[in-house]
N, CA, C and O atoms as CSV, one atom per row, in Angstrom:
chain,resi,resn,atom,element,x,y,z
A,1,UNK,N,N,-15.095,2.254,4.283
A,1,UNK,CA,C,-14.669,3.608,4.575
A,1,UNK,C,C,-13.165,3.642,4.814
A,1,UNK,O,O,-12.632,2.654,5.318
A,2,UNK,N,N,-12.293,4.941,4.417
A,2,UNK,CA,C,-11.036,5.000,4.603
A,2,UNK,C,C,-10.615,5.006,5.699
A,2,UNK,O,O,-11.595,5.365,6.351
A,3,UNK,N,N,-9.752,4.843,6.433
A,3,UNK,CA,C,-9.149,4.340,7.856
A,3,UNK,C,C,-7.982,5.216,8.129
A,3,UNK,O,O,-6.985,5.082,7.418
A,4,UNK,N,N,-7.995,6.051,9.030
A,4,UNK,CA,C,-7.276,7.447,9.078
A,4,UNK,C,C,-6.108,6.909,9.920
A,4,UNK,O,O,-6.397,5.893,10.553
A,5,UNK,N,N,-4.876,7.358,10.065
A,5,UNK,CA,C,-3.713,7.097,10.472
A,5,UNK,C,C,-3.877,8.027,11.579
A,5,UNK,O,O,-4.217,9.132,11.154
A,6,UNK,N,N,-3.778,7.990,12.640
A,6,UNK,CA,C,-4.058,8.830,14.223
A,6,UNK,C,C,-2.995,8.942,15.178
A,6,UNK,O,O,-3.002,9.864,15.994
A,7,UNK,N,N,-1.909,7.921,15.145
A,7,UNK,CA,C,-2.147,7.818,16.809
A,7,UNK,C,C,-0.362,8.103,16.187
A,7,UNK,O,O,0.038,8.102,15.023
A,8,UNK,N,N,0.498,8.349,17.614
A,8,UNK,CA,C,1.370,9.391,17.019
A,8,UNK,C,C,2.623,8.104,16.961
A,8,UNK,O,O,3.703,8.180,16.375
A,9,UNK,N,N,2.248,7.287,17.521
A,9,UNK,CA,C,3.349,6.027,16.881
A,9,UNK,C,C,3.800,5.657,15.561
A,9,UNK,O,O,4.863,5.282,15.065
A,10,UNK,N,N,2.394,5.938,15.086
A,10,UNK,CA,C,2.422,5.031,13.547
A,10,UNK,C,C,3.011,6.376,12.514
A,10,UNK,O,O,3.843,6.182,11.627
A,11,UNK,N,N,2.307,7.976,12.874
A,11,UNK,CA,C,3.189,9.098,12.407
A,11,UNK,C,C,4.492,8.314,12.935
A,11,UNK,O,O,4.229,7.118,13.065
A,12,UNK,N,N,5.719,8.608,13.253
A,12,UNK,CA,C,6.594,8.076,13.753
A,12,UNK,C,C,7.383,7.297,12.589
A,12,UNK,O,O,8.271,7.525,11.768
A,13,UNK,N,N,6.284,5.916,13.120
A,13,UNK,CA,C,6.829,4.744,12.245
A,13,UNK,C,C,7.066,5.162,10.631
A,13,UNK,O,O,8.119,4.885,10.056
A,14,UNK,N,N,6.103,5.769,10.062
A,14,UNK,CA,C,5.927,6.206,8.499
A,14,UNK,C,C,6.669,7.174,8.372
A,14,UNK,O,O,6.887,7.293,7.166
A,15,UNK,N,N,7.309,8.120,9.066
A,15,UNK,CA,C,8.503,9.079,9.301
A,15,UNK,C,C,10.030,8.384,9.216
A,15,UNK,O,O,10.969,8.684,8.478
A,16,UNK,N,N,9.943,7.502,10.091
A,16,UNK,CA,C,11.587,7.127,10.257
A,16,UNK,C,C,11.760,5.901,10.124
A,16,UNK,O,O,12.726,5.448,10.737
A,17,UNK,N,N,10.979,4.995,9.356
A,17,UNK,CA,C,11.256,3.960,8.751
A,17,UNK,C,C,10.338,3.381,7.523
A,17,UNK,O,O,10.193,2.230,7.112
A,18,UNK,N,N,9.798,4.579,7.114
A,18,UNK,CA,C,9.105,4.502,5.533
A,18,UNK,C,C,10.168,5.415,5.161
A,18,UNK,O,O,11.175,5.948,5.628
A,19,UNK,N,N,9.096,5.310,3.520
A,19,UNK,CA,C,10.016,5.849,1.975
A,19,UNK,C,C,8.738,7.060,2.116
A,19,UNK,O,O,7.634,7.246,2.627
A,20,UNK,N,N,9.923,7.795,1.144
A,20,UNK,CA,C,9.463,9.535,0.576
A,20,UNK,C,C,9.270,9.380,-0.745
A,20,UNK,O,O,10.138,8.899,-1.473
A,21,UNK,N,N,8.064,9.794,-1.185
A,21,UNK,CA,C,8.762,10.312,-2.967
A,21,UNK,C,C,7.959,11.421,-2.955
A,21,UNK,O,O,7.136,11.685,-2.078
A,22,UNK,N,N,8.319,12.383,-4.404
A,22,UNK,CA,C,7.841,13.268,-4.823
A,22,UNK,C,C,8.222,14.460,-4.099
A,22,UNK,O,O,8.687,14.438,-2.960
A,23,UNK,N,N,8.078,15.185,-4.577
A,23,UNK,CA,C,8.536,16.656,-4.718
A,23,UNK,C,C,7.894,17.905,-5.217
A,23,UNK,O,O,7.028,17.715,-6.071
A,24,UNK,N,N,8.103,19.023,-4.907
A,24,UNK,CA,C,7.186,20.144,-5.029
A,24,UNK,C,C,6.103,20.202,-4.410
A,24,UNK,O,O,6.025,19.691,-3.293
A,25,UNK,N,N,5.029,20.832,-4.988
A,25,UNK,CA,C,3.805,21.109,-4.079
A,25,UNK,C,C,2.931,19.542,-3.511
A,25,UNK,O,O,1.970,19.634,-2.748
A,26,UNK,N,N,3.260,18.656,-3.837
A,26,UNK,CA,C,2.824,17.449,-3.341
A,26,UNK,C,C,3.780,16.255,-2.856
A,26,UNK,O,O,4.548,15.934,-3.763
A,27,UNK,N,N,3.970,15.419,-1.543
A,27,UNK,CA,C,4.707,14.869,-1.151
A,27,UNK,C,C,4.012,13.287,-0.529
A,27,UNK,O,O,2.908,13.406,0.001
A,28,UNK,N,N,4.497,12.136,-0.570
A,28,UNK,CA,C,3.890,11.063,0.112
A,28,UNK,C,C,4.937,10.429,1.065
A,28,UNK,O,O,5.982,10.084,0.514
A,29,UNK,N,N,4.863,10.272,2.048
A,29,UNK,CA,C,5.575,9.338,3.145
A,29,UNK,C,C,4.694,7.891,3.364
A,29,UNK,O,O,3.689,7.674,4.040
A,30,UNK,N,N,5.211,7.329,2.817
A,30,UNK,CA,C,4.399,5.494,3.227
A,30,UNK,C,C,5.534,4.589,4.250
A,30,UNK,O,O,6.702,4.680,4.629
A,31,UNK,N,N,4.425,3.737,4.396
A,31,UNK,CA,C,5.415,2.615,5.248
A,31,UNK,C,C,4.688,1.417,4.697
A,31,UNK,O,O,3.478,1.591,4.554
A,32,UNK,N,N,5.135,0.307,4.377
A,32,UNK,CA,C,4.305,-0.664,4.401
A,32,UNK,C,C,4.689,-1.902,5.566
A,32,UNK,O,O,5.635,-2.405,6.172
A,33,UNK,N,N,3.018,-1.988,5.363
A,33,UNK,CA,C,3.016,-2.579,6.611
A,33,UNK,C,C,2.971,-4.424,6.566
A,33,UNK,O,O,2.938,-5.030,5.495
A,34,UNK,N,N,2.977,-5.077,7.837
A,34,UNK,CA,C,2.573,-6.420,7.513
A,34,UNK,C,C,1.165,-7.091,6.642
A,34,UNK,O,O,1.112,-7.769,5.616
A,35,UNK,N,N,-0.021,-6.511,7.657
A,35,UNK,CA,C,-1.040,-6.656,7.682
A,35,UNK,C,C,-2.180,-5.547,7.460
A,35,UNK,O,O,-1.755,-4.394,7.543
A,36,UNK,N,N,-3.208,-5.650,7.259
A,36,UNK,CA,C,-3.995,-4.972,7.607
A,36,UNK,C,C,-4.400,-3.484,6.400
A,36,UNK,O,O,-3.580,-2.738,5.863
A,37,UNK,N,N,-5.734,-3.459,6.291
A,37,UNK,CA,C,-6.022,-2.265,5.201
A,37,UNK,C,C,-5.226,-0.602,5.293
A,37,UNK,O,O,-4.539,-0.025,6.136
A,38,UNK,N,N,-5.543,-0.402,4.488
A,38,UNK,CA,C,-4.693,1.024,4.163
A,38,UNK,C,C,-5.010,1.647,5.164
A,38,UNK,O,O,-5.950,1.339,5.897
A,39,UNK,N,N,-4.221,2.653,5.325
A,39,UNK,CA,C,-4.222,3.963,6.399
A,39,UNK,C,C,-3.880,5.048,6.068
A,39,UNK,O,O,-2.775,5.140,5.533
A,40,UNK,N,N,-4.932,6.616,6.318
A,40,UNK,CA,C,-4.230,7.356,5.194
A,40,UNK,C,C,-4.281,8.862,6.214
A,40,UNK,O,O,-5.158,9.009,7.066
A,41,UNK,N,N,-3.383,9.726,6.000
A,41,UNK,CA,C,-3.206,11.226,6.736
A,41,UNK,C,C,-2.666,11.939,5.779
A,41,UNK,O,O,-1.628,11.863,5.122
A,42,UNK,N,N,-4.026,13.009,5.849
A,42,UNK,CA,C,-3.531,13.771,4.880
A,42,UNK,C,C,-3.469,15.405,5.335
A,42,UNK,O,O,-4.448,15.932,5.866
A,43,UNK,N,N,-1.729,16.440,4.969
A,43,UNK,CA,C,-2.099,17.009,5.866
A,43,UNK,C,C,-1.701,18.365,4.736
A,43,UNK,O,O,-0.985,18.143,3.760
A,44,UNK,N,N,-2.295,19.834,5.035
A,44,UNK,CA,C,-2.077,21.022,4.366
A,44,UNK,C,C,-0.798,21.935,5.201
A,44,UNK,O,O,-0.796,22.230,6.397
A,45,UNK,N,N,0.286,22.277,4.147
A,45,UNK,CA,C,1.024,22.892,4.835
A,45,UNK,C,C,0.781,24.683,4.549
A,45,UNK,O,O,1.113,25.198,3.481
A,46,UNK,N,N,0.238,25.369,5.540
A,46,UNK,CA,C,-0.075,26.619,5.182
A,46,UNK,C,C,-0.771,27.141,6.812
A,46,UNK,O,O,-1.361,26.642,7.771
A,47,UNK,N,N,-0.299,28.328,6.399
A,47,UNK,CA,C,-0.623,28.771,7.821
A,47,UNK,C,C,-2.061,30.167,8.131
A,47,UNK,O,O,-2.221,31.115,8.899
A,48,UNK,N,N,-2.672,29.638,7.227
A,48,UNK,CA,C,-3.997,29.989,7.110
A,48,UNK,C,C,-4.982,28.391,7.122
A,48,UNK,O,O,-5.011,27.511,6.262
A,49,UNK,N,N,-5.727,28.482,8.475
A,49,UNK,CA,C,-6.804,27.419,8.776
A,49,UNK,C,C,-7.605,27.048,7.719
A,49,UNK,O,O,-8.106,25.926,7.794
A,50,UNK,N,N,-7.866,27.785,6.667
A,50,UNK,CA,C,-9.286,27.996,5.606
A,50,UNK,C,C,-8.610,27.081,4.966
A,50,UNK,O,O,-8.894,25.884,5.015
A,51,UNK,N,N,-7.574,27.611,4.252
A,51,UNK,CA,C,-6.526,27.109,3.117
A,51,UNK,C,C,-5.856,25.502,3.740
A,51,UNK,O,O,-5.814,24.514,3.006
A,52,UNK,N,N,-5.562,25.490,4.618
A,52,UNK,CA,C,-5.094,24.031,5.483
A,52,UNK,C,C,-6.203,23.012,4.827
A,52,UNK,O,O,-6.116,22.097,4.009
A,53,UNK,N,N,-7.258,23.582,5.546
A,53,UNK,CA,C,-8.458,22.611,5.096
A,53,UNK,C,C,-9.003,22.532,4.164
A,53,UNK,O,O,-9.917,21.707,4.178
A,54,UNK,N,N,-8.811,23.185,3.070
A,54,UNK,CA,C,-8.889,23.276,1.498
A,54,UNK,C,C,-8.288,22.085,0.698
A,54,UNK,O,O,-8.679,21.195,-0.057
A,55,UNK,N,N,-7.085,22.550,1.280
A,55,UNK,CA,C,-5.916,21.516,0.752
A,55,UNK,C,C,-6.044,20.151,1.294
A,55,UNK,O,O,-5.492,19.297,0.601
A,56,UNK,N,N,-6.655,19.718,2.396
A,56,UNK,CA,C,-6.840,18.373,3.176
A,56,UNK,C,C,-8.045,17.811,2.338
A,56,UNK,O,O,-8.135,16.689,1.840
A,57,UNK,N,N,-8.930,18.818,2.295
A,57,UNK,CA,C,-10.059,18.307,1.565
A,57,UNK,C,C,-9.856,18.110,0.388
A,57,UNK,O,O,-10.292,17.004,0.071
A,58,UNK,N,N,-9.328,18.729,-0.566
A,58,UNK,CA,C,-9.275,17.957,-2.251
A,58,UNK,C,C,-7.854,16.948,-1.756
A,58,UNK,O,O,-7.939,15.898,-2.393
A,59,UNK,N,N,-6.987,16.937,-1.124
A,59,UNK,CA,C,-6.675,15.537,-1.663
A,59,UNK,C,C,-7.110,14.600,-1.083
A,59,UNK,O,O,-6.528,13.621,-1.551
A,60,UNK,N,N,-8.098,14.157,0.002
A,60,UNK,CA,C,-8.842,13.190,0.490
A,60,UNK,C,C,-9.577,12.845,-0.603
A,60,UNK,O,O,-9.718,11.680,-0.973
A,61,UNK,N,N,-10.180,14.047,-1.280
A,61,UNK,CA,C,-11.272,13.602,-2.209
A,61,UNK,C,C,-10.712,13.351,-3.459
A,61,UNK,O,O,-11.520,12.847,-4.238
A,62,UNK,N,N,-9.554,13.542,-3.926
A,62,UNK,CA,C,-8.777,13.031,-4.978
A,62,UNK,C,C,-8.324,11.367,-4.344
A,62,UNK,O,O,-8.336,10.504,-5.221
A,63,UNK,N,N,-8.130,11.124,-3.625
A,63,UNK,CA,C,-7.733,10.031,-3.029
A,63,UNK,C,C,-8.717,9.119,-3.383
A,63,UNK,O,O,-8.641,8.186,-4.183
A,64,UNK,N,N,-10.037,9.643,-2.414
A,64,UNK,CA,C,-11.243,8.816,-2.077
A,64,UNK,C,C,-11.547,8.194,-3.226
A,64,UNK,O,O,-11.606,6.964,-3.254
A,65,UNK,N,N,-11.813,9.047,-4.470
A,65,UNK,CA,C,-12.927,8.745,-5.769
A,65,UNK,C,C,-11.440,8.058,-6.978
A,65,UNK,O,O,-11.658,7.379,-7.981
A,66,UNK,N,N,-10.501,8.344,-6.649
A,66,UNK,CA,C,-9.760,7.436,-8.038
A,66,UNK,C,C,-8.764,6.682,-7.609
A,66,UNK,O,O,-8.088,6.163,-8.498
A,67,UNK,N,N,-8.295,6.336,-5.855
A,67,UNK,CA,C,-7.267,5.752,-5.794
A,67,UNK,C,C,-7.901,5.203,-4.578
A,67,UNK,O,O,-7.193,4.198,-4.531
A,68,UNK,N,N,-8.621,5.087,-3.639
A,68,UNK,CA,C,-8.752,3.939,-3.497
A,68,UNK,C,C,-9.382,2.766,-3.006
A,68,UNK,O,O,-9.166,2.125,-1.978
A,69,UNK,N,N,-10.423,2.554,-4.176
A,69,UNK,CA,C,-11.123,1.509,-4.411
A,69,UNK,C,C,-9.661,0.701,-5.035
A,69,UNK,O,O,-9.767,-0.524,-4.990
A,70,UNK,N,N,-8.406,1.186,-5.570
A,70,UNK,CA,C,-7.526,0.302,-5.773
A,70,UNK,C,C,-6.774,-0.339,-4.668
A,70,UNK,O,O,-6.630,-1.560,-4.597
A,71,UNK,N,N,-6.070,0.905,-3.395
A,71,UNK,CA,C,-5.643,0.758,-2.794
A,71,UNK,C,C,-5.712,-0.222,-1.234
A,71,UNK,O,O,-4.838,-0.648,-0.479
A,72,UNK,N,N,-7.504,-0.309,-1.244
A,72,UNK,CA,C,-8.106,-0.493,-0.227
A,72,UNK,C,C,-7.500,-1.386,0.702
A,72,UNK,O,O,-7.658,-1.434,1.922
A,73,UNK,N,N,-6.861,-2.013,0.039
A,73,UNK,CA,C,-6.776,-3.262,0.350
A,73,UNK,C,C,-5.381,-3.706,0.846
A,73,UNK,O,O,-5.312,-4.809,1.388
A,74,UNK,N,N,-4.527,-3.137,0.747
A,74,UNK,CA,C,-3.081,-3.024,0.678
A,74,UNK,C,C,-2.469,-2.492,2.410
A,74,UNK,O,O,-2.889,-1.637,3.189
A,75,UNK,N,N,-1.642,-3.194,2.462
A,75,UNK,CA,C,-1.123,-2.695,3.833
A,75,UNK,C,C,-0.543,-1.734,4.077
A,75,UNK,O,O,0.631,-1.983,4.351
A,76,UNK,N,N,-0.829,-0.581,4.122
A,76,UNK,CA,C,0.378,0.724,4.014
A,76,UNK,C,C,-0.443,1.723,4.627
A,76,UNK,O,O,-1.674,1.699,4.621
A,77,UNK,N,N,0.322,2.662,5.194
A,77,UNK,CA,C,0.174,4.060,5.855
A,77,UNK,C,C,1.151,4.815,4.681
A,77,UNK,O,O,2.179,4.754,4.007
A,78,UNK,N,N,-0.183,5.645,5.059
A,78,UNK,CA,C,0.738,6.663,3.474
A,78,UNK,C,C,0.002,8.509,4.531
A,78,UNK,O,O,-1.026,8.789,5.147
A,79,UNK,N,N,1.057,9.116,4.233
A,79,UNK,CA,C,0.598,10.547,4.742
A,79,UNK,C,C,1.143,11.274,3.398
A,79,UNK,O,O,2.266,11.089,2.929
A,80,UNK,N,N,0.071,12.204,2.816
A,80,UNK,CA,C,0.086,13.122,1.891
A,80,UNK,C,C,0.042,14.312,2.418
A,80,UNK,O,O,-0.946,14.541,3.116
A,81,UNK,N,N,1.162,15.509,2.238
A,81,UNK,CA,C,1.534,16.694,2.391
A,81,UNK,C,C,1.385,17.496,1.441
A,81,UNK,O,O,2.233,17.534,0.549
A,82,UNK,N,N,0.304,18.292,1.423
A,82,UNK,CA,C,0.742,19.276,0.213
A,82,UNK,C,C,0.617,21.037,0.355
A,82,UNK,O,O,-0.047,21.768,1.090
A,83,UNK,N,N,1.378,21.226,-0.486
A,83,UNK,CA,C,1.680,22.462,-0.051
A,83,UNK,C,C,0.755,23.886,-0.347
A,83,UNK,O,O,-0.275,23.598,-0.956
A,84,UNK,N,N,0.867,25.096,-0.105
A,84,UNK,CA,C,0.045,25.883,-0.219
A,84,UNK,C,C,-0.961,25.764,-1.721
A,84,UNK,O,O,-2.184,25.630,-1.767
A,85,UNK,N,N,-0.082,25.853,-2.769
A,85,UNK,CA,C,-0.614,25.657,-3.978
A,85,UNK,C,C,-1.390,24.909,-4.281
A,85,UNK,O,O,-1.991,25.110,-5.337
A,86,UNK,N,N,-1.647,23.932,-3.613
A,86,UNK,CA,C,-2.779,22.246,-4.131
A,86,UNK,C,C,-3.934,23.464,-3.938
A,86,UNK,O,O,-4.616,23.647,-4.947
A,87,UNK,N,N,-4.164,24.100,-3.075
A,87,UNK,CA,C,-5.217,24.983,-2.853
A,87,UNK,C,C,-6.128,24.807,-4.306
A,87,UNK,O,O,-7.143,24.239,-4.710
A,88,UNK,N,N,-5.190,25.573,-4.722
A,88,UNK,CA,C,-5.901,26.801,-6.223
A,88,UNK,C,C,-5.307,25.703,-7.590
A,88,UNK,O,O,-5.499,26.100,-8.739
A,89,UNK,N,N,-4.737,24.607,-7.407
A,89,UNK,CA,C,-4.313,23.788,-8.630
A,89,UNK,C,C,-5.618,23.122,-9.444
A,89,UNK,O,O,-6.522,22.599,-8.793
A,90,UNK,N,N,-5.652,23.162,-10.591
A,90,UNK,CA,C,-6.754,22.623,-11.215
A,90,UNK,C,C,-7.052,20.866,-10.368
A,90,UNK,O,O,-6.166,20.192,-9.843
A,91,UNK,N,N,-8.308,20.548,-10.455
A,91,UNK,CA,C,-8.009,19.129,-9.645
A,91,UNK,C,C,-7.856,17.763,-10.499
A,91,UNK,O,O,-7.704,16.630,-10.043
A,92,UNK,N,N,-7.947,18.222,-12.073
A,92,UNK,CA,C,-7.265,17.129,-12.849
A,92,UNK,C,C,-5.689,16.647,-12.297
A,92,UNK,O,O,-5.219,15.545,-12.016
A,93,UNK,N,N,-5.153,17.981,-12.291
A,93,UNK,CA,C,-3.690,18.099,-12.487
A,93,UNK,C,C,-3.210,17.543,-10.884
A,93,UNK,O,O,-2.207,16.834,-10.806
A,94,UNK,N,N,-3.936,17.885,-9.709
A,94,UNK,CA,C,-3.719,16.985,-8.851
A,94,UNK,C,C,-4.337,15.702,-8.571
A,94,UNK,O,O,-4.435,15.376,-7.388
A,95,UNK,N,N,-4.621,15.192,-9.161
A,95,UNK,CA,C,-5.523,13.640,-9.341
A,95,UNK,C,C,-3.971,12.932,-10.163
A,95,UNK,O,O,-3.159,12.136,-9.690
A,96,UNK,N,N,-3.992,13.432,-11.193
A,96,UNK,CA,C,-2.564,13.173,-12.221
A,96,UNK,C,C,-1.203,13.056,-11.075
A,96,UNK,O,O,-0.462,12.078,-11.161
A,97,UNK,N,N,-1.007,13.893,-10.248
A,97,UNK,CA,C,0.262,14.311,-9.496
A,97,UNK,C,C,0.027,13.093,-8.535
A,97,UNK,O,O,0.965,12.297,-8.524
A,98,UNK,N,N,-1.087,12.774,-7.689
A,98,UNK,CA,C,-1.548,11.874,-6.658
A,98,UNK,C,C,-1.133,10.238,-7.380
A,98,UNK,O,O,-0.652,9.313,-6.725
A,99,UNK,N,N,-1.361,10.202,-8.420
A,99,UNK,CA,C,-1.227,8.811,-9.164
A,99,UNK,C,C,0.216,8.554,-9.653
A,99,UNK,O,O,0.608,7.394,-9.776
A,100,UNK,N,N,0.971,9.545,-9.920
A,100,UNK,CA,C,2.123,9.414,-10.278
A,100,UNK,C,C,3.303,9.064,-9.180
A,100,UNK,O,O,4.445,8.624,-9.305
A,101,UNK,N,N,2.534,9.447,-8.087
A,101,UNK,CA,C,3.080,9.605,-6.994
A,101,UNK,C,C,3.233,7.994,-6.734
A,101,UNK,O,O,4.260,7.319,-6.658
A,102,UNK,N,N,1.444,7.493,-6.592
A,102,UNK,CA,C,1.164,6.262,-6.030
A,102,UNK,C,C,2.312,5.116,-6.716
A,102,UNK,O,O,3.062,4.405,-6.047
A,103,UNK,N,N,2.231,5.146,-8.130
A,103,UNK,CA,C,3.332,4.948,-9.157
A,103,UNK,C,C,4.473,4.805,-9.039
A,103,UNK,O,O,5.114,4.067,-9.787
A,104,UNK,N,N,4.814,5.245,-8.404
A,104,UNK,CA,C,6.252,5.095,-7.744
A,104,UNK,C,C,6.025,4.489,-6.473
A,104,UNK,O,O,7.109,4.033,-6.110
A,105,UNK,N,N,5.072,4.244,-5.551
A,105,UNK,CA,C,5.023,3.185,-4.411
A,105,UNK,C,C,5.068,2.533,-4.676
A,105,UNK,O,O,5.755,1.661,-4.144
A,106,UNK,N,N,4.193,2.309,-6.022
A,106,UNK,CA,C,4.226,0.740,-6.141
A,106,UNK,C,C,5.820,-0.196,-6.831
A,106,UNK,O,O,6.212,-1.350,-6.655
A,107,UNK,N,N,6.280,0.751,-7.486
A,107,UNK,CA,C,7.860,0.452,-7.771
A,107,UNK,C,C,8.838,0.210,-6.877
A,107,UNK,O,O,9.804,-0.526,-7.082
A,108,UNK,N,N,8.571,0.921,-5.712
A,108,UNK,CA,C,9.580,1.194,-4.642
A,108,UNK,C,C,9.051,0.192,-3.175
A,108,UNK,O,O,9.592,-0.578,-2.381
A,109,UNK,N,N,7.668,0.762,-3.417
A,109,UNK,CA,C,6.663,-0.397,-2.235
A,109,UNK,C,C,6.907,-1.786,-2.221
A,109,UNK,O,O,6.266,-2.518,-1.468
């Protein structure tokens, strides 16, 4: 099972001494870490509760089912931000955006 990033240190740590990429309606902040399996927070920026949790929920579940049985394993805290639009975006096109993203961690990671 995926292993949720919680406690407000490690926000913190993946803030001000991880990497950013991506841009527009989807954003990733990682840190990598020494040890230890992935860690993941994923959060909706919108100020409607329904829509927040819309957006939390497809990219967990874009996450869950194509990225990571790859990732599992890897030491990193990664927090995914996305913005009002992931809402209503087809979920190919954010599955595509989520990987391109990862794509560049791994270049930069």
């Amino acid at each position: 099972m995926m292993e949720t990033l919680t406690r407000e240190r490690d926000f913190a740590r993946v803030f001000e001494e991880g990497k950013r990429v991506g841009g527009g309606p989807l954003r990733l902040f990682f840190y990598r870490r020494e040890a230890g399996p992935i860690r993941v927070c994923f959060v909706g920026r919108s100020k409607k509760a329904v829509r927040r949790n819309r957006i939390r929920r497809r990219l967990r579940e874009a996450f869950r089912v194509h990225y990571y049985p790859i990732w599992k394993d890897r030491p990193f805290d990664f927090v995914f931000v996305g913005d009002e639009s992931i809402a209503s975006v087809e979920f190919p096109l954010l599955v595509r955006w989520m990987g391109e993203l990862l794509g560049r961690v791994e270049q930069d990671g």
